[in-house]
C-alpha positions in Angstrom: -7.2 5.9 14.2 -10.5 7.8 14.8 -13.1 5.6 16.6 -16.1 5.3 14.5 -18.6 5.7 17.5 -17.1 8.5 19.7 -14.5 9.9 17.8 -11.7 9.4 19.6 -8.3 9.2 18.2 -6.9 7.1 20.3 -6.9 2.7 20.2 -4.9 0.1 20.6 -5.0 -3.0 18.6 -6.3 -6.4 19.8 -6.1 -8.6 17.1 -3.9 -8.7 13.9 -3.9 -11.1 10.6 -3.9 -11.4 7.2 -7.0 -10.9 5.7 -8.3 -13.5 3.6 -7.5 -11.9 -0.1 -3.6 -11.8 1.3 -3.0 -8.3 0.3 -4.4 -6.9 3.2 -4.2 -6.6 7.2 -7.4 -6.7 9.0 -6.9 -5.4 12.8 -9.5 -5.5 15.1 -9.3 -2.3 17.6 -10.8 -1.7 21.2 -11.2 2.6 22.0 -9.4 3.7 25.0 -12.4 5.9 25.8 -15.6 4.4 25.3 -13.8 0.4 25.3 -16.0 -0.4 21.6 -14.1 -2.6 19.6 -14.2 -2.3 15.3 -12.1 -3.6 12.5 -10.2 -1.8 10.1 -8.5 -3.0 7.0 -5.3 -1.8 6.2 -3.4 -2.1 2.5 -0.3 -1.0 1.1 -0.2 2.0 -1.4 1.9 1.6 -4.9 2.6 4.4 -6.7 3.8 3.3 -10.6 7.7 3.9 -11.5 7.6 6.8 -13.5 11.2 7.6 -15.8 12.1 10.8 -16.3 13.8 11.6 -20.1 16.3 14.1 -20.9 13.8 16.0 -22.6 11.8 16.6 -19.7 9.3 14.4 -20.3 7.9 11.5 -17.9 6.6 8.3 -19.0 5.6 5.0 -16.7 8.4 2.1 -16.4 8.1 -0.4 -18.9 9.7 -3.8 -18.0 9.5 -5.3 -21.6 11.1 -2.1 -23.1 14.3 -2.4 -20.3 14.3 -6.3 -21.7 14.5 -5.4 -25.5 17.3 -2.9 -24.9 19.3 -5.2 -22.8 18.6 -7.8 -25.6 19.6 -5.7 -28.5 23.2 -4.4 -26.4 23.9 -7.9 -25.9 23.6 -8.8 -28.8 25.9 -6.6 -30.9 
């Protein structure tokens, strides 16, 4: 983590905690070099499931569409 007033790449954290909307982590961070302290906010990165076809296509996972196959299997 860069340190917004001198650059360095070096901190160490001080504080940690949920931030208040719960799907983040708010740090609070002191530089080794120039002792400065800031807050960064930190949140996790989701990608989509994506299915791959045999026909070489790629389409986005679809819960409900999973559901009305099992349905329709079960069914039979």
């Amino acid at each position: 983590m860069y340190c917004p007033h001198c650059g360095h790449e070096e901190s160490k954290v001080v504080d940690s905690r949920i931030a208040s909307d719960g799907t983040s982590t708010r740090r609070r961070r002191e530089c080794l070099k120039c002792k400065r302290r800031f807050t960064t906010y930190e949140k996790i990165e989701t990608t989509p499931l994506m299915i791959s076809k045999k026909d070489g296509s790629v389409e986005p996972f679809d819960k409900s569409k999973l559901l009305r196959s099992i349905i329709t299997s079960s069914a039979k």
